[in-house]
C-alpha positions in Angstrom: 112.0 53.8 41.2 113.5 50.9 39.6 116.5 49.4 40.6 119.8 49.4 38.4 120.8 45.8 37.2 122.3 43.1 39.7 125.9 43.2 41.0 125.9 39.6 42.1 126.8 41.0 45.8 123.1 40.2 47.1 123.3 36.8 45.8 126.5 35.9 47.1 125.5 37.3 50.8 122.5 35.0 50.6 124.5 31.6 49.0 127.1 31.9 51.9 124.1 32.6 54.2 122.6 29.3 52.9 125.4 27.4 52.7 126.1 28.1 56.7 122.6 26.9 57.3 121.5 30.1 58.7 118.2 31.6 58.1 117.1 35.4 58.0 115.8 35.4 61.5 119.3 33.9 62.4 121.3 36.5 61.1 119.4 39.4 62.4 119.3 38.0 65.9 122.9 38.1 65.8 123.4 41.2 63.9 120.5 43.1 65.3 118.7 44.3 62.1 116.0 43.8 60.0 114.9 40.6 58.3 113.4 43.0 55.7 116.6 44.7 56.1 118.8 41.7 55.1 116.5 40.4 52.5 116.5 43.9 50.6 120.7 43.7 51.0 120.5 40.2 50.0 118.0 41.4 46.7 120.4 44.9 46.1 117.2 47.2 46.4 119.2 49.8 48.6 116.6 52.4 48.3 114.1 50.3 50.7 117.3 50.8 53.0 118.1 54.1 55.4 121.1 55.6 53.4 123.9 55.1 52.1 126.1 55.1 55.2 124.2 53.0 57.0 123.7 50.5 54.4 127.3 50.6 54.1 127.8 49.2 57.4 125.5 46.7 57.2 126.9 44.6 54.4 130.1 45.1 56.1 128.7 43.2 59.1 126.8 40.8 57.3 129.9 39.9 55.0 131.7 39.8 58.3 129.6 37.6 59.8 129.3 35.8 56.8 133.6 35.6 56.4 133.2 37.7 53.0 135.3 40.6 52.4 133.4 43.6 53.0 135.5 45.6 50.9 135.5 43.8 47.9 131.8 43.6 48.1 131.9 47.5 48.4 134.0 47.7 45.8 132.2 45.9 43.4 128.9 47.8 44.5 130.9 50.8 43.1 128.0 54.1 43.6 125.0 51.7 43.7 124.9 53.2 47.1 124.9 56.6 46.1 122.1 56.2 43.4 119.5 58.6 43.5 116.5 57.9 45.9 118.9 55.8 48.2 119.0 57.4 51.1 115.2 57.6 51.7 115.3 58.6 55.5 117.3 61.6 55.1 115.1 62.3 52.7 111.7 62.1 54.8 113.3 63.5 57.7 113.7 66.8 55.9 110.4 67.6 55.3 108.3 70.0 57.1 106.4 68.2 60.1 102.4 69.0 59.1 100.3 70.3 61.8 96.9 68.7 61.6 93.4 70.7 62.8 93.5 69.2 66.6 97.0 69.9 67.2 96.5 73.4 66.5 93.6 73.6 68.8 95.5 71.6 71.1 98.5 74.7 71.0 95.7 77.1 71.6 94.1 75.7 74.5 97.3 74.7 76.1 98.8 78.7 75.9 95.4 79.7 76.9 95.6 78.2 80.2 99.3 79.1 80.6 97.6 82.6 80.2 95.1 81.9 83.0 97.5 80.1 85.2 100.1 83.3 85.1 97.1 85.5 85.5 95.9 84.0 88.8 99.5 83.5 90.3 99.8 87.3 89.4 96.7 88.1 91.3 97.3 86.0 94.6 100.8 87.4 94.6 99.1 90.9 94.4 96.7 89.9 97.4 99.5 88.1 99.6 101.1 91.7 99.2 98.3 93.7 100.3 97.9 91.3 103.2 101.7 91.1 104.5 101.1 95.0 104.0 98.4 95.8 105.6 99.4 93.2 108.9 102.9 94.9 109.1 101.2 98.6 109.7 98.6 97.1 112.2 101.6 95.2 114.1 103.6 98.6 113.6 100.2 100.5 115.4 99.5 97.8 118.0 103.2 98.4 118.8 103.1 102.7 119.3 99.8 101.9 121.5 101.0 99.7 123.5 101.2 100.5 127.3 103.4 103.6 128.4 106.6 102.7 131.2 106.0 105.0 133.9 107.7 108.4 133.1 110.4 109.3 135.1 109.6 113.0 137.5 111.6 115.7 136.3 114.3 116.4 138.8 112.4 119.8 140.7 115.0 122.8 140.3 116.2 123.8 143.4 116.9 127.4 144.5 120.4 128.4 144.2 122.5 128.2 147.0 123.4 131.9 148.2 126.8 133.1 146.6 130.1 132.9 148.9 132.8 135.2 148.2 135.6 132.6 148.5 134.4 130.2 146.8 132.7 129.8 142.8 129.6 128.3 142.4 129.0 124.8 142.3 128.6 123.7 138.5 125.1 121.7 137.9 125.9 118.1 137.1 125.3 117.3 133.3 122.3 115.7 133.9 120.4 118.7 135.2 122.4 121.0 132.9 120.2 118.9 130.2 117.1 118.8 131.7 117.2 122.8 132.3 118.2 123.4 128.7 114.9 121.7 127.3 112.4 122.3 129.8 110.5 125.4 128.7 108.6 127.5 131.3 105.4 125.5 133.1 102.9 128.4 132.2 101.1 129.2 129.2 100.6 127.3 125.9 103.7 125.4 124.4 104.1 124.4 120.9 105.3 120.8 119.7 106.1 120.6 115.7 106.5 116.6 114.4 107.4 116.1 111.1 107.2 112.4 109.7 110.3 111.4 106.8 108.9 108.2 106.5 104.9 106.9 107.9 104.8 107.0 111.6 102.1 106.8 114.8 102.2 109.8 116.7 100.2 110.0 120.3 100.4 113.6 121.7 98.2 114.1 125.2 98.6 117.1 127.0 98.9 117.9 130.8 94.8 117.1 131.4 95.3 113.7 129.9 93.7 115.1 126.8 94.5 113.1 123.5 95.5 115.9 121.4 96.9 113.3 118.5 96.5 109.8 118.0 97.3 108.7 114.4 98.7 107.4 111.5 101.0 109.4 109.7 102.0 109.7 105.5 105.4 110.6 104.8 105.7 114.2 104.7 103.4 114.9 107.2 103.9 117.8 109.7 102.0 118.3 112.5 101.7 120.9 115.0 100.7 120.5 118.4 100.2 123.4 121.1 98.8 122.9 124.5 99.5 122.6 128.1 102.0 120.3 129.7 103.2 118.1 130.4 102.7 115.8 127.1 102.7 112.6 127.1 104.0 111.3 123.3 104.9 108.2 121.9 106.3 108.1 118.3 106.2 104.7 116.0 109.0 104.5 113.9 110.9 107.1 115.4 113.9 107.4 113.4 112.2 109.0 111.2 110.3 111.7 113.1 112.1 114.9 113.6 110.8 116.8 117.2 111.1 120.2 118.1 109.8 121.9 121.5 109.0 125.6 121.2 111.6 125.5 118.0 113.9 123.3 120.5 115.0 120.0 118.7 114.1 117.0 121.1 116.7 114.0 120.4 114.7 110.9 120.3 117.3 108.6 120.7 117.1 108.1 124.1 113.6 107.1 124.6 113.6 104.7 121.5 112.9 101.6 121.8 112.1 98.6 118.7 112.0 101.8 117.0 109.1 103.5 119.1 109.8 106.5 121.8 107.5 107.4 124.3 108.6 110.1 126.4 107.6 113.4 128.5 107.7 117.1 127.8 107.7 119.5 130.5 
């Protein structure tokens, strides 16, 4: 595009440049633009320059620096500034960006790894869950089979004393009063139901030291046991195992320990 006629501004910037013996590179040293930037002020071809603002305040620091008034420079430019085409930059920053061939295949390869990279952090996650999985049940069984604590003797009953008839029986202390109620009668076959709330080791052996059960058991398992005693049991995870004893409930809690019970059954 051509530019509009002369104001005289460009010329008078470079005559007072001149006359204070500075040259191009002088002036932009100071004033930290362009030479070619100066040169097309000094020459009014404001379209090589990047907008209107911005050439605006750089003919107000050159006449500054210079000693000119910068307004009556401006206001003798008039729109000059504002003429069509003059604020190239604005102008080349709002066009669309074009993609060339190796960018685009650049994009594809790059989300194609991403792709690969998320699937194999998916399937070591999935692994490193099996694994912590399957180690926690096998600590869980080592646990249940772990050596069995002596089992206390049943206190043997003792026959009642005979009946005086000026005094009332002695009342069985609360210890034997318990151990009465649950023990069932030596002879004959006795029944033990477990059922399993959550997964649980159960280890039944009867009074010949038989293993009657010895596994691992789903949720929602039931299981019933008959035999001789005593039995031996121990119970993983026995918090969640409900007992009964010839459709006695047995309370756990007592023989529990890091959630495993191992206890007798007369």
């Amino acid at each position: 595009m051509t530019e509009t006629a002369a104001t005289g501004v460009g010329a008078e910037l470079a005559q007072a440049r001149q006359a204070q013996g500075l040259a191009l590179a002088d002036v932009a040293q100071s004033l930290k633009f362009a030479p070619r930037q100066l040169e097309a002020l000094e020459q009014e071809r404001f379209g090589a320059l990047p907008g209107p603002t911005i050439a605006r305040g750089m003919l107000r620091n050159y006449a500054r620096l210079l000693k000119l008034d910068p307004d009556a420079l401006l206001e003798r430019l008039g729109d000059r500034l504002d003429a069509p085409g003059s604020d190239r930059l604005a102008a080349r920053f709002s066009q669309p960006v074009p993609f060339s061939d190796n960018a685009r295949r650049s994009t594809l390869a790059y989300a194609g790894m991403s792709v690969l990279i998320l699937g194999a952090v998916g399937v070591l996650a999935y692994e490193w869950q099996q694994e912590r999985n399957a180690a926690r049940q096998l600590a869980f069984v080592a646990a249940a089979k772990a050596p069995l604590e002596p089992a206390r003797a049943a206190p043997a009953a003792t026959p009642p004393a005979p009946a005086k008839k000026a005094a009332a029986p002695e009342a069985a202390p609360p210890a034997e009063r318990k151990v009465a109620a649950q023990a069932p009668p030596a002879a004959g076959v006795h029944r033990i139901v477990l059922r399993c709330e959550e997964e649980a080791w159960i280890e039944v052996k009867d009074g010949l030291d038989r293993l009657l059960v010895s596994s691992l058991n789903p949720a929602g398992t039931e299981r019933v046991v008959r035999g001789r005693p005593p039995f031996t049991l121990v119970i993983g995870n026995a918090q969640h195992v409900r007992v009964t004893y010839d459709d006695r409930p047995i309370d756990l809690q007592p023989h529990t320990r890091v959630e495993v019970a191992r206890f007798t059954l007369q």
